[in-house]
C-alpha positions in Angstrom: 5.4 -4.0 -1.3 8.8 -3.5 0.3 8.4 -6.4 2.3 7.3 -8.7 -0.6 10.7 -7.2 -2.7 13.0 -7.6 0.2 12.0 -11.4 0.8 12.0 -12.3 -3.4 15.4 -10.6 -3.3 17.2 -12.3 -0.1 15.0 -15.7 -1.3 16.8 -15.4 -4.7 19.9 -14.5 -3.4 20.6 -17.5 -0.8 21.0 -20.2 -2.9 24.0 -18.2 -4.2 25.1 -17.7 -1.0 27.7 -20.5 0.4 28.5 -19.9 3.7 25.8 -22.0 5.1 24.3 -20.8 8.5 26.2 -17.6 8.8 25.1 -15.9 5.6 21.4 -16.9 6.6 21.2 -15.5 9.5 21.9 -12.1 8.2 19.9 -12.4 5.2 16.6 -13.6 7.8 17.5 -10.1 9.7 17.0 -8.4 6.3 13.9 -9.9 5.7 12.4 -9.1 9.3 13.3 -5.5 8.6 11.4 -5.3 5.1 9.0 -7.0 6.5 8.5 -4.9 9.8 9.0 -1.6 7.3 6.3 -2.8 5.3 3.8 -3.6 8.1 4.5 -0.6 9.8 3.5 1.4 6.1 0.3 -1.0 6.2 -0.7 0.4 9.7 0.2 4.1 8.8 -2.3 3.9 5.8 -4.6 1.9 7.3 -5.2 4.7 10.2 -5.1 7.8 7.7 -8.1 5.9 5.9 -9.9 4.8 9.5 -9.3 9.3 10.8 -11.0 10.2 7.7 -14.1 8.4 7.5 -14.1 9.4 11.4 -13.8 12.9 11.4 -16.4 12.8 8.4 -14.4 14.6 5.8 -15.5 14.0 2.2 -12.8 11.6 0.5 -12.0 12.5 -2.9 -14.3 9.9 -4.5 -17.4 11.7 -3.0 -15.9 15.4 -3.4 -16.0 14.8 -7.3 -19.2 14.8 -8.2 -19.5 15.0 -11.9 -22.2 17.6 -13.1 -25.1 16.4 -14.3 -27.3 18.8 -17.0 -30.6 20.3 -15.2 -33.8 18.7 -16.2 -35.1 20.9 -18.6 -32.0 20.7 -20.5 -32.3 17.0 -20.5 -35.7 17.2 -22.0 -35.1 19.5 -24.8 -31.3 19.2 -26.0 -30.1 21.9 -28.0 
């Protein structure tokens, strides 16, 4: 998302803008950096989720089992 909301930002802001060339240029180094920031984020995530289903450890989806009643209880409800 920071990469999305620095490029609507700068692409909102150039028209504005009226020194031709030399305001883009900075504004297209702007957008490279949220871009790389949110790419770099992506990765980072991406190999947190990839460790944990390596090293087997139960995600918090599976780890929170809701309880179910026994059986018998099922049968006869009190």
């Amino acid at each position: 998302m920071v990469g999305l909301g620095g490029v609507v930002l700068i692409g909102a802001v150039i028209p504005m803008l009226e020194g031709g060339l030399l305001s883009l240029l900075p504004a297209l180094g702007l957008v490279a950096i949220c871009l790389g920031l949110g790419f770099s984020h992506a990765v980072a995530t991406l190999r947190a989720v990839v460790r944990e289903a390596v090293q087997g450890a139960p995600s918090t989806l599976t780890a929170e089992k809701p309880k179910s009643a026994r059986p018998a209880e099922m049968a006869h409800p009190a």
